[in-house]
N, C-alpha and C positions, 0 to 999 in steps of 0.2 A: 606269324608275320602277316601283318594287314596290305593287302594289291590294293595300289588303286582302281578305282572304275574307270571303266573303258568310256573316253568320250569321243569316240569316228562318228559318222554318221551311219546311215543304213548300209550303207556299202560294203565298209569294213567291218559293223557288225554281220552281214550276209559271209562275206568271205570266212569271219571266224567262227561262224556256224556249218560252213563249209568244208572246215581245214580238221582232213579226215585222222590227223596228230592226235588232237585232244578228243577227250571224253565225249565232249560237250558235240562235235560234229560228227563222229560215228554215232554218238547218240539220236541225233538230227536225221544223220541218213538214214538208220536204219529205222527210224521212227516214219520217215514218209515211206517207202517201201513198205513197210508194214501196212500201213492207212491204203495205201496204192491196190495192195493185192486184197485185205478187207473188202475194199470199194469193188474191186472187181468179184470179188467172190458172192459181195452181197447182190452185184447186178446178173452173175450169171446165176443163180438161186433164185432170185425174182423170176428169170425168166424162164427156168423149169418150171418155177411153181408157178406160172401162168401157163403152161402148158397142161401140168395137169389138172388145174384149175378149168382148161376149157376142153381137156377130156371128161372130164367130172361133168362138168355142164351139159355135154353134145350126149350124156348116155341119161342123165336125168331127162332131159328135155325126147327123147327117142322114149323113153320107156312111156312118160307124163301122155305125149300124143297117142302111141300105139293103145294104151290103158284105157284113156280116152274115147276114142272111137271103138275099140272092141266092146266095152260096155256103155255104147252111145245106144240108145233104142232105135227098134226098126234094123240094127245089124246084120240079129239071129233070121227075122224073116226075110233080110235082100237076098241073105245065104241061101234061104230055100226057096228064093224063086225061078224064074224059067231061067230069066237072064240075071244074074247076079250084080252081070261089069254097069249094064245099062243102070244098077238101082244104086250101086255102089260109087260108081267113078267122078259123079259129082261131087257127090258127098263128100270122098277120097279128098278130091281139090282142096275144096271149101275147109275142110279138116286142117290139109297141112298148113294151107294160107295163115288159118288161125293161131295154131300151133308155134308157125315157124321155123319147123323143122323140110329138110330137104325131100321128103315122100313119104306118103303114106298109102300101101300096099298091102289089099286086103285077098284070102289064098284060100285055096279049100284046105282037107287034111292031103293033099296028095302034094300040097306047093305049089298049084298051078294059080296065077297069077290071075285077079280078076280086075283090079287096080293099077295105075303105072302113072305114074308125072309121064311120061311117055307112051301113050299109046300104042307104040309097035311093040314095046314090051308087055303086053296084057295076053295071055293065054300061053303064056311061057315061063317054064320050069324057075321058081323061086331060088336063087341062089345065096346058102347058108344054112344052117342047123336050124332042122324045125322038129328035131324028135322030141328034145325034151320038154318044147311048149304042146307037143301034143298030149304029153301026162301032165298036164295043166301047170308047169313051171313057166318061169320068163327066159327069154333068152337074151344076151348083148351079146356084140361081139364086133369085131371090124366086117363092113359090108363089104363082100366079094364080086359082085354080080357088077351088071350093066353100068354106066357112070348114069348119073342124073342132070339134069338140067341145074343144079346150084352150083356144081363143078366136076372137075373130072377128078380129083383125089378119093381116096376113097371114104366111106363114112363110118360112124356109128351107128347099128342098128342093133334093137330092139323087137323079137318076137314075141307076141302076147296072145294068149288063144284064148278063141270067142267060145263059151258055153251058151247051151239051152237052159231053159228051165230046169231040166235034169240032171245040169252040171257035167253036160255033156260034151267036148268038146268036138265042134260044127264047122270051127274055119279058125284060120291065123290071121293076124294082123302085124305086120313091121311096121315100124316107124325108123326114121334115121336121118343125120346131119354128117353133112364133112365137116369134115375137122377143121380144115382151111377156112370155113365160116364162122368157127367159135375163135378159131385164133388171130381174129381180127382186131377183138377186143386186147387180146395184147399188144398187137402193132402200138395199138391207139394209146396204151401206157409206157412205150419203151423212154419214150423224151423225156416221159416226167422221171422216170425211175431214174435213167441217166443224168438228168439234170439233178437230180435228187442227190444221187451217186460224186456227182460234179463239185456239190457245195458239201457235202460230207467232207470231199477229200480235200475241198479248199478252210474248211474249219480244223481238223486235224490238223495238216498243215501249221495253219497261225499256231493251233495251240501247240505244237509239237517245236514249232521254231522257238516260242517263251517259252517253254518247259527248260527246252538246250541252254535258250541264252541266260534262264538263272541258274541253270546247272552249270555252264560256263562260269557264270560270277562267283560260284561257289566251291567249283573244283577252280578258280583262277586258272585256266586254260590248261591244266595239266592232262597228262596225257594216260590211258590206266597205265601203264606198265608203270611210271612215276607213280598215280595215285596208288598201284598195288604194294609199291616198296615204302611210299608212305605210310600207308597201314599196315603193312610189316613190321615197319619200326616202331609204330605208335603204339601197335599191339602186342610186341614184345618189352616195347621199355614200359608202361602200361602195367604190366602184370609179372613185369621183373623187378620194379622196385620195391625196396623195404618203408613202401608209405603209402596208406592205404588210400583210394583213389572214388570220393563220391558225386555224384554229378544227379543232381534233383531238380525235377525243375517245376511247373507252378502244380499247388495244389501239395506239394512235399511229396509226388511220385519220385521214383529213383529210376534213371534214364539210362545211370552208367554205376558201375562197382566191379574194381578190379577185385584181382585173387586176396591183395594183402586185405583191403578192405570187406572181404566175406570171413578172412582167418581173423581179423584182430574184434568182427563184431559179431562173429559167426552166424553168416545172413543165410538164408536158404538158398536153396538151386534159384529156384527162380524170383529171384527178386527184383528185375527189372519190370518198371508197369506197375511195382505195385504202392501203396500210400506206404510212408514210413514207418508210420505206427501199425502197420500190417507185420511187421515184422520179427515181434519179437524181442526187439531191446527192451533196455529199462528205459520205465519211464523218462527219466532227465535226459539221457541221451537221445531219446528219439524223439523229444520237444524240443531241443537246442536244434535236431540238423530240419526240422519241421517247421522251425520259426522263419531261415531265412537269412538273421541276421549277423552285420558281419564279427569276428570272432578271433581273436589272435593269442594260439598257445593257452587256451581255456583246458585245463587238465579236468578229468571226469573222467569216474572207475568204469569200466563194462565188463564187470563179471569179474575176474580175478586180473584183469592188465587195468594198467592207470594210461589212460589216451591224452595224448597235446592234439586238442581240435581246433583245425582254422578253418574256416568260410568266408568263403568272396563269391559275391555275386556276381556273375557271366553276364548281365543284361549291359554293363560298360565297354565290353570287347566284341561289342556287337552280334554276342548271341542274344537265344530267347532269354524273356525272365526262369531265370534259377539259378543256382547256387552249385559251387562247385566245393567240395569239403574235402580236405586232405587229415589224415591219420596216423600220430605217431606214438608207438608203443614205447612208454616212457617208464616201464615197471625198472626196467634195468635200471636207469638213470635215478631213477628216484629212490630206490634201495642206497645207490651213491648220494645219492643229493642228501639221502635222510642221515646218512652217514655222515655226511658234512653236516649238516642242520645239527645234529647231536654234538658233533665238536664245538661248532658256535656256540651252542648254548653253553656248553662247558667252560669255551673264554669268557662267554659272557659271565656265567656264575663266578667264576674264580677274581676277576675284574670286580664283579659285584662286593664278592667277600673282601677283595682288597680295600673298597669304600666304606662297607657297614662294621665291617669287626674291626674293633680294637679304638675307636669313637672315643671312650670315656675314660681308657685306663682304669678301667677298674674292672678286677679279675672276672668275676661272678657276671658281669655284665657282657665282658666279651667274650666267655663261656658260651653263654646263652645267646649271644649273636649270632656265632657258628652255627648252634644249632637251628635257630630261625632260617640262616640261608641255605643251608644244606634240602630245607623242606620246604613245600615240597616236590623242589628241582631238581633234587640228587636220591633223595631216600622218603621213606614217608613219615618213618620215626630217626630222632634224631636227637644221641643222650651223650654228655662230657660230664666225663668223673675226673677229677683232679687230688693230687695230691694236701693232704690239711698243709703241707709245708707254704706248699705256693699257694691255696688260699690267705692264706698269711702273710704272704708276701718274704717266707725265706727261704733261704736254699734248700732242694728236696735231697735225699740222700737215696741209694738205689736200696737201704735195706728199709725202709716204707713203700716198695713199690705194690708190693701186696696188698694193700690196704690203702682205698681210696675214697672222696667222697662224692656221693653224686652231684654234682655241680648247675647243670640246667640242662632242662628236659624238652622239645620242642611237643608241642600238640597238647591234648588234656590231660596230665598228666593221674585225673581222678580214673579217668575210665580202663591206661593201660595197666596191667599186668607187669611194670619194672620196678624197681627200687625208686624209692619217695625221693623228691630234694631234698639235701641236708643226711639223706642217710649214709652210714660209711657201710663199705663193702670188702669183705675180703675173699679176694679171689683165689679161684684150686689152680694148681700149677698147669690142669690140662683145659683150663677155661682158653678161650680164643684172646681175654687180655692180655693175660702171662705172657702166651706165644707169642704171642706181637711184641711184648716189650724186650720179651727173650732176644728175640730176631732182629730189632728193630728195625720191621716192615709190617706190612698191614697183612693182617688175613683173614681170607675168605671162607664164609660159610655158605656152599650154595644154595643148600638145599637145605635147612635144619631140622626139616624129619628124618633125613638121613645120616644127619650128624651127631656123635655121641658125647666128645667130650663137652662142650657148652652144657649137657644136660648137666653133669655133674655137679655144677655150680650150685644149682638148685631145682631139684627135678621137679617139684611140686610147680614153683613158679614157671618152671620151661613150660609145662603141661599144658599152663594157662595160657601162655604167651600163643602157643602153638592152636589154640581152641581162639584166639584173639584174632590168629589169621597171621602171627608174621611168620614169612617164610624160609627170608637167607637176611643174610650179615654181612659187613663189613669191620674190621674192631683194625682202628688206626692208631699208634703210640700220638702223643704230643708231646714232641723234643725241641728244643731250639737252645744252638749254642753248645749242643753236647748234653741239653741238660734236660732227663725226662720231667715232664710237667703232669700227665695225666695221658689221656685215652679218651677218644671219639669212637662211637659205636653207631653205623648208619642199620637201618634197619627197614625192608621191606616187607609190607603185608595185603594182602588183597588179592587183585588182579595184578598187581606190579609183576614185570618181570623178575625175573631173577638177578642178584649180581654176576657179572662176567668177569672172566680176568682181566680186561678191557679198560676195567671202573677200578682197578685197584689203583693204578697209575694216579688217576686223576682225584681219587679219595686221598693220595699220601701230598699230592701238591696244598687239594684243599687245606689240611690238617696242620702240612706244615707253617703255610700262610699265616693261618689260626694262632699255629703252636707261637710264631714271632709275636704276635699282639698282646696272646697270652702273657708269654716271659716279660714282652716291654710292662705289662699293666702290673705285675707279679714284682719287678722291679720299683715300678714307679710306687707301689703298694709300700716299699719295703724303704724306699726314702723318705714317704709321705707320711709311715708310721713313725718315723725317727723326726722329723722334721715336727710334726704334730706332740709328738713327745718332748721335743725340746721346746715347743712353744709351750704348750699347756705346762712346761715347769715354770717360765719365765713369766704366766702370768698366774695373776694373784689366786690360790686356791682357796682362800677363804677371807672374807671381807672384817676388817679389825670391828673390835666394837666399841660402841659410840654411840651415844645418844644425840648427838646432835642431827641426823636423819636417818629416816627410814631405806635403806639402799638393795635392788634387786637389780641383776646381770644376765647378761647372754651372750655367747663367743660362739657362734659361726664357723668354720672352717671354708673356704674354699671347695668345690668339687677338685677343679684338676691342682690345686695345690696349696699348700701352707701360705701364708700372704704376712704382713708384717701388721699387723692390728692389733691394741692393744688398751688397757684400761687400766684404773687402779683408784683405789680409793685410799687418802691419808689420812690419818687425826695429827691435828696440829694443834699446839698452843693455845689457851685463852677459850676451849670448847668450841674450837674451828676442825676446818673438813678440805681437806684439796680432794677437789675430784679430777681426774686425768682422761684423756679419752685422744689416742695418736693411731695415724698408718703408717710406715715407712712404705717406701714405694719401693714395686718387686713383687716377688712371690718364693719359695721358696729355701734351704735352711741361711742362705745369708741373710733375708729379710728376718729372720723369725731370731739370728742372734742379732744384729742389727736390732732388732727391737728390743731387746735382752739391754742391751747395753745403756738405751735411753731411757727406759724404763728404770732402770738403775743409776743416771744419772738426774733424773726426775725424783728421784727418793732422796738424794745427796743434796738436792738444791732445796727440796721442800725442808729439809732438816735444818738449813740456814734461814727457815721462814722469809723467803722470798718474794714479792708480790708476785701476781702473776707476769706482768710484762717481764721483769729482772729476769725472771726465770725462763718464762721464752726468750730473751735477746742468752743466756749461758747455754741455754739448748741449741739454739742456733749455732753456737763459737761450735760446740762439740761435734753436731753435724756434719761444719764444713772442716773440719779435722781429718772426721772418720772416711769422708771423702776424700778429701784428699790424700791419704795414708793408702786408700785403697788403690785410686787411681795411681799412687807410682811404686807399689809393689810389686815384688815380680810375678809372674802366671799372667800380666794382663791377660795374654789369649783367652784365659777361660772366664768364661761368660759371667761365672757364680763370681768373681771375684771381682768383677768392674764395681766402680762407685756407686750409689746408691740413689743421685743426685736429688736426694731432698727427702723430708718427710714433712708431715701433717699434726699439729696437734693442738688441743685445744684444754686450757688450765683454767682451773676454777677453786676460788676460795669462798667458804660457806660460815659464816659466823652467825651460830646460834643464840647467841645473845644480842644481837641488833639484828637477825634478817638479813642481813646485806650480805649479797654475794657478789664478787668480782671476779671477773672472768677477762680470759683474752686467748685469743688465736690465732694463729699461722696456717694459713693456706688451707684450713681445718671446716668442716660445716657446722654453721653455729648450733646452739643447743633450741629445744621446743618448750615452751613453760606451759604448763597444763595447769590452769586456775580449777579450784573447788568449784566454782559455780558450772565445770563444764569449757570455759574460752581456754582457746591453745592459742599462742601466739609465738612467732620467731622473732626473738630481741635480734636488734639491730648488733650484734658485737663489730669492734673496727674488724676491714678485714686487714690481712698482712702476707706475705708470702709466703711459701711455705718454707719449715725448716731448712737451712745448708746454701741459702741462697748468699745473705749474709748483705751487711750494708743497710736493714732496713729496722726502722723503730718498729715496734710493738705496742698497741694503744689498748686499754684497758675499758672496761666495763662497770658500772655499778648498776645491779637490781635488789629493790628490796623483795624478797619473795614472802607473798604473806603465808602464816602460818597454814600448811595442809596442802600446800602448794606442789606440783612436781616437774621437776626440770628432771627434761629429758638429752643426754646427749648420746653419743652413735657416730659410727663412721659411715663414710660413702657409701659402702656396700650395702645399708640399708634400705638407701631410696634410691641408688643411682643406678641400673645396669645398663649392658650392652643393646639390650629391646627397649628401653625406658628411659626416658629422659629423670633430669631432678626435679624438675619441677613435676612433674605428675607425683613424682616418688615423694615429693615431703607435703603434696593433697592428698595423698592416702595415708600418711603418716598420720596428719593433722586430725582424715579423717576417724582413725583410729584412736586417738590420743581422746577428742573428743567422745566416742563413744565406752570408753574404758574411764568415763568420768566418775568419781569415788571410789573406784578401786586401787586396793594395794597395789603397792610399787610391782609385787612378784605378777599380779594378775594384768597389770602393765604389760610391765615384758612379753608374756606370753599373746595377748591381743595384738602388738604392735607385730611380732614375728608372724601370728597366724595372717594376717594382713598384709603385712609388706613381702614376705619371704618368697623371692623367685623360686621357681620349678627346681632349676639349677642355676647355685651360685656361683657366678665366676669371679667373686670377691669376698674377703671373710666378711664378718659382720661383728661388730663388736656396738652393744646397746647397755645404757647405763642411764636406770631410772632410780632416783631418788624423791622421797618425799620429807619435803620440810619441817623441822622443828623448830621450837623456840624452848628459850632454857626460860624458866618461870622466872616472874621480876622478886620473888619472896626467895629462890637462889643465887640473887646478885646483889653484892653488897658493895661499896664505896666509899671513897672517903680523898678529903683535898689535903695534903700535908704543907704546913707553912716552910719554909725553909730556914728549921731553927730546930738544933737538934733537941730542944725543949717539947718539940712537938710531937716525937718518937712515942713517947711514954701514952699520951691520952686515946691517938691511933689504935697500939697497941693493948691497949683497954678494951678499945670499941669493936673491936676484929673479936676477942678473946669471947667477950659478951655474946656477940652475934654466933661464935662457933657454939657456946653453950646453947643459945637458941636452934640451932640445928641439929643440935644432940653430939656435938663432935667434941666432948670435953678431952677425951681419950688422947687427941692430940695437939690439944690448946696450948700443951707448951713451948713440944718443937713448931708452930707455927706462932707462936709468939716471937721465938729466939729468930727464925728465920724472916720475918717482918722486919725486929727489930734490924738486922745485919743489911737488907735490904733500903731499908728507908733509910740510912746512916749513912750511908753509902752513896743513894741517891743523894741527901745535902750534905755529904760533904765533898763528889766528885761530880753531880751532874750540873741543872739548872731546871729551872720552875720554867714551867708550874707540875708538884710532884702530886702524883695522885697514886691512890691503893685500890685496887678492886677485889672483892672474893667472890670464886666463883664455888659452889657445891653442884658438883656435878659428879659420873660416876669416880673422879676422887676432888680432892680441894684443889683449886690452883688459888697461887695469892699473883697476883701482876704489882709493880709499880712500879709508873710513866715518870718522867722526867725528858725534860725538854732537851739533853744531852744528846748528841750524837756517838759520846764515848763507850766503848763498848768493855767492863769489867773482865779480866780474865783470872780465873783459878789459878793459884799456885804452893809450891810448899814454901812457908814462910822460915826464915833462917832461923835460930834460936837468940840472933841477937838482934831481931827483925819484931817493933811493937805492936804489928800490924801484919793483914795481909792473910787472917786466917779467916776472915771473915764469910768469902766465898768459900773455903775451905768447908765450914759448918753448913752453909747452906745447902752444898752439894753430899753433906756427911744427912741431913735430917730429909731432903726430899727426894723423892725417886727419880724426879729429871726434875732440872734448868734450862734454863736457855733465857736467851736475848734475842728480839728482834725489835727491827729498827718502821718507825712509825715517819709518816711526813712532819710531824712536828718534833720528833726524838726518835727514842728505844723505851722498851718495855723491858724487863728483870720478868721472868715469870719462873716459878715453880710448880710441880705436882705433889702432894702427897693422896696416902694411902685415906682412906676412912678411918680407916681402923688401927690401932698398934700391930695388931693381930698380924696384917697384912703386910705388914714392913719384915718383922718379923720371918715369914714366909719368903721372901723375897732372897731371905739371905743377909742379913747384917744387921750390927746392932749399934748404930753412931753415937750413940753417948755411949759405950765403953769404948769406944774409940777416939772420943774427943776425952772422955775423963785418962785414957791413959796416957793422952800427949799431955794432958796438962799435970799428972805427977810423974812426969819424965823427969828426973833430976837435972839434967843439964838445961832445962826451961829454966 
């Protein structure tokens, strides 16, 4: 607690240096008393010691004269004259005068007196010791005799005896002073001494009054018995708390250090006074409490305890500069803390796994996920063996559990000592897998040099494992749903500790965690191989053959699922080609029958030679059918079974004997034309909505593509993804198309995928490159028939002719017979202008046009019916017919074989079949 300071004036300051309660004025009093009797003791010392100071003096000065005049010349002969006093006595005077001393008296050896300051003293008995200056000694001593004329006290004297020549001693000499005349010289210093005395005690004083009054300010007026219970308590709570107590102040000496503070840094006895770094700590500790600065809950080991150090600097509360440092032994707390700290990371890691495992659905991959998180957070090696079932993506049975495969291995797996990827393992019943799945719980191998059964698996490989450094194990089942999947095995080596029972808990949550991604990807594996199996049946596995272009393919799948994408290439009529290329929108096995079905009806429409638009506007009808059928079936709830709402596709007709292709699309990306010389370009096709939408025309396309040309088409998935726009996707297309200039359709394909093809596709892909042909103009032959059946016969010449030019005589008659039935047909049921074409391609087709919109149909003719067998034979001598309808009419086309050879093979023989209708008797 901070006092204010005292502001009275001198009065009350005087009174409170007076007030004999506090510290501060017994201090006071007893401070001037002190000074008092000092003062007096120094002045009665001065005054002894000028006493003996002028004793000292009065026997110097007595011996100095008597010494004097005994060895003054002319002495030894006054001694031996008649009169001694008469030769002496002046002299005597004159001596002492000089001297200064109170007489000077000179004596035979008997003491009789031949000198005197006094005259009637002279021939009278010397009084004092003169034996020992008669053996030529000196003698002092206090004068006894007569008083002198200097005063009447008595003096010091001085005997000194006078020798001859012969060191004879002939006569005495005294000399002597009263005292009372040397001690006048003291008189004369008593004023100074006491005045001296005077201002001593008036300095003391002042200074002993400010000593009190900042003793006062700093004891705040207390009093001892107060100040002594204060430091009672200061000094018990002090060195009874559990926190150690450092107090330094400039320079990083140490002023203060209670008990806990010498236990928790184990300081010396005497460590107060000394520098910090005198002491012993570690370095960092005794630079942090040496710097000063301030410090809040800075933990730092000292020796085996981990310390919380604060410091605050004392110079704000009005002490000197230094620092006050408090100490708190935080080992205990921190074993807690670290306890916690291990749990945390535990939620964190298991959080973590909830995020990263099971990403892709795909088994192998969240295998190996697991593994990744586990290291190295939880374990340092980290291996999942899985069942072949559920790699597979089918149900595992418990009589495979013996035998599993290694699935993904965390770390390098060149350098450890475990089973390889892709290797299968079977395990001994006393392995720590078995046990686990036996149990299903996890278990622990503390220690695995101490452990036997794991050796058994494979001693050889333990041996190494154990020379690698790993030490203990952890072997966890992966179950979910009831159903085992496989087995995690965590694994320490090194300096890692050991597993604890502790880590089995939190190894069965990881595992299990795991184990659910696992089953969902093992699942999703097992719909997406049925899904992908039912696609890849629906679409085409092998491309028909045809000369009319060169054709190369690619089918994509989706990563997370089967999509509805799909392609197909047709031979049509007259050495024509539909090419197909649709999505249905979705993903999934409804998308992928959904494309089954249009795909199918794509084959149904192309079989009525349909232009392309006719054919998307019946595509269309069928879309919004199959939509609607969906949307009000029962299950709406389930997601797989809602509508489809539309699909995408894009039709093309390829006619190798003019070039021209027509194309048209819905909702579809147009196709890319990659010219011989290198130029790619994207035709303008109209665009239109996509399938199922319904209500909307379909507009058509005409390109001639020249001969060696390659039209490329593709669905979205190819240029479009989720990181990528389309437009960048069909400048990389282009730019590939481009660069794959003069190559094969197949080396196409492959250029355009290594280029366009995402990391991972989150749509299928469906790519469909062809390169152009033309049918040779010396394989097409022609002709304009008048509309007179006169005209049959010359036709039917000219055809016959040109067949033998092509080497085809083999079957110049059934294509005579069938011409003839055709062309007859045409003038007698269609309208001009009638025209014949032959094409020799890989078989004959014959065409002939007629301005007719009426369409001829097969029947069996009655036997009283004139007619009517006409298509009958046609359909009896060629392998297909068909009609299809032109903007100015219909076409009649047929195929035959080349060859008889070939018809033959085919299965039937129509002239014995037209020859036995015709000797049927009832004909």
């Amino acid at each position: 607690m901070r006092h204010p300071r005292t502001t009275a004036g001198s009065g009350s300051g005087l009174r409170s240096l007076l007030n004999l309660r506090s510290a501060a004025g017994q201090v006071f009093v007893l401070q001037v008393v002190i000074v008092v009797l000092l003062v007096a003791a120094a002045v009665t010392a001065l005054v002894l010691q000028a006493e003996r100071d002028s004793t000292r003096e009065a026997r110097q000065r007595s011996v100095t004269a008597a010494e004097a005049f005994a060895n003054a010349p002319g002495t030894v002969q006054a001694l031996d004259s008649r009169d001694p006093t008469a030769a002496l006595q002046p002299r005597a005077e004159a001596a002492r005068k000089r001297a200064g001393v109170d007489f000077v008296v000179v004596m035979n050896r008997d003491g009789i007196r031949y000198t005197h300051p006094d005259p009637k003293q002279i021939g009278k008995k010397f009084v004092g010791t003169i034996k020992p200056s008669l053996e030529g000694r000196i003698t002092i001593e206090r004068a006894g005799g007569p008083p002198v004329p200097a005063g009447k006290e008595a003096a010091v004297q001085a005997v000194v005896p006078v020798t001859d020549a012969h060191g004879s001693v002939v006569g005495l000499v005294s000399a002597g002073l009263v005292v009372q005349n040397v001690t006048g010289l003291l008189e004369q210093q008593l004023p100074i001494i006491f005045g001296t005395g005077a201002a001593a005690l008036a300095l003391s004083t002042t200074g002993t009054a400010l000593v009190s009054r900042r003793l006062r300010r700093q004891t705040h007026g207390l009093g001892p018995a107060e100040m002594t219970r204060m430091y009672e308590h200061h000094d018990a709570v002090l060195h009874a708390v559990r926190e150690g107590v450092l107090i330094t102040g400039g320079g990083g000496r140490v002023l203060l250090a209670n008990d806990e503070a010498r236990r928790l840094l184990d300081l010396p006895t005497d460590t107060e006074r000394r520098r910090v770094g005198e002491l012993g700590m570690e370095a960092g500790m005794a630079e942090l409490l040496a710097s000063g600065e301030a410090v809040t809950d800075s933990v730092h080991l000292a020796g085996d305890r981990l310390l919380a150090v604060n410091i605050r600097s004392t110079a704000p509360y009005g002490g000197q500069a230094g620092s006050v440092v408090t100490l708190r032994d935080t080992t205990e707390l921190a074993a807690v803390s670290g306890r916690a700290e291990v749990a945390r990371e535990r939620l964190k890691l298991l959080y973590d796994a909830g995020v990263r495992i099971g990403t892709t659905l795909d088994v192998v991959r969240t295998a190996q996920e697991l593994a990744e998180v586990a290291v190295p957070r939880f374990a340092d090696i980290a291996v999942v063996d899985l069942l072949d079932a559920v790699v597979r993506g089918q149900e595992p049975a418990r009589e495979t559990w013996g035998q599993m495969r290694r699935t993904a291995i965390s770390g390098d797996q060149e350098t450890l000592p475990l089973y390889r990827l892709g290797e299968t393992i079977t395990f001994v019943p006393t392995s720590p897998p078995m046990r686990a799945l036996e149990h299903g719980r996890a278990v622990l191998e503390r220690d695995l040099r101490q452990a036997t059964g794991w050796r058994e698996q494979d001693p050889d490989r333990a041996r190494r494992m154990l020379e690698y450094g790993l030490h203990s194990l952890v072997t966890v089942p992966l179950q979910a749903r009831g159903v085992v999947l496989g087995m995690v095995n965590f694994w320490r080596a090194g300096d890692s500790p050991a597993f604890e029972e502790e880590d089995l808990s939190f190894a069965e949550e990881l595992a299990a965690r795991a184990a659910v991604a696992i089953d969902n990807a093992r699942r999703f594996t097992r719909e997406h191989t049925m899904a992908v199996t039912l696609q890849r049946s629906l679409l085409p596995r092998a491309l028909p053959e045809q000369d009319a272009l060169e054709v190369a393919w690619r089918y994509l799948p989706a990563e997370a699922g089967v999509g509805g994408d799909w392609f197909d290439v047709i031979p049509l009529p007259g050495a024509r080609v539909a090419l197909v290329v649709g999505d249905v929108v979705g993903h999934g096995l409804h998308a992928a029958a959904t494309m089954g079905r249009l795909r199918t009806a794509v084959h149904n429409f192309s079989v009525l030679d349909l232009p392309p638009d006719e054919l998307l506007g019946h595509l269309d009808e069928l879309v919004s059918r199959i939509d609607s059928e969906e949307s009000t079936a029962e299950g709406m709830e389930d997601r797989e079974s809602v509508g489809v709402t539309g699909a995408t596709c894009l039709y093309a007709i390829y006619d190798s004997v003019t070039g021209l292709c027509t194309m048209a699309r819905a909702g579809h990306p147009g196709p890319a034309v990659a010219c011989p010389d290198g130029t790619v370009t994207y035709p303008d096709v109209p665009a239109s909505p996509p399938l199922g939408l319904g209500g909307h025309p379909f507009e058509t396309l005409e390109l001639r593509l020249p001969e060696g040309s390659q039209l490329v088409l593709f669905t979205d998935g190819l240029v479009e993804d989720r990181d990528q726009d389309i437009d960048i996707g069909l400048d990389v297309l282009q730019a590939a198309l481009e660069g794959a200039a003069g190559r094969t359709p197949e080396e196409t394909c492959q250029a355009v995928i290594d280029a366009t093809l995402p990391a991972h596709p989150s749509d299928d892909i469906a790519l469909l490159v062809f390169r152009a042909r033309l049918l040779a103009p010396s394989k097409v032959a022609d002709w304009e028939v008048p509309s007179d059946p006169a005209g049959v016969a010359p036709v039917r010449a000219q055809c016959g002719a040109r067949l033998r030019d092509w080497g085809l005589e083999e079957i110049g008659f059934a294509t005579e017979l069938i011409l003839s039935e055709l062309i007859t047909n045409a003038i007698r049921y269609g309208a001009p202008p009638i025209k014949v074409r032959l094409l020799h391609d890989r078989s004959l087709i014959c065409e002939v046009s007629d301005g007719s919109s009426t369409s001829p149909h097969l029947r069996r003719a009655a036997p009283t019916d004139e007619g009517g067998r006409g298509l009958f034979l046609v359909a009896q001598f060629a392998r297909r017919w068909g009609t299809r309808y032109t903007p100015g009419g219909k076409v009649i086309w047929t195929e035959q074989p080349l060859h008889d050879g070939e018809a033959a093979a085919t299965g039937g023989t129509p002239t014995d079949v037209l020859l036995d209708q015709f000797d049927d008797p009832t004909l």
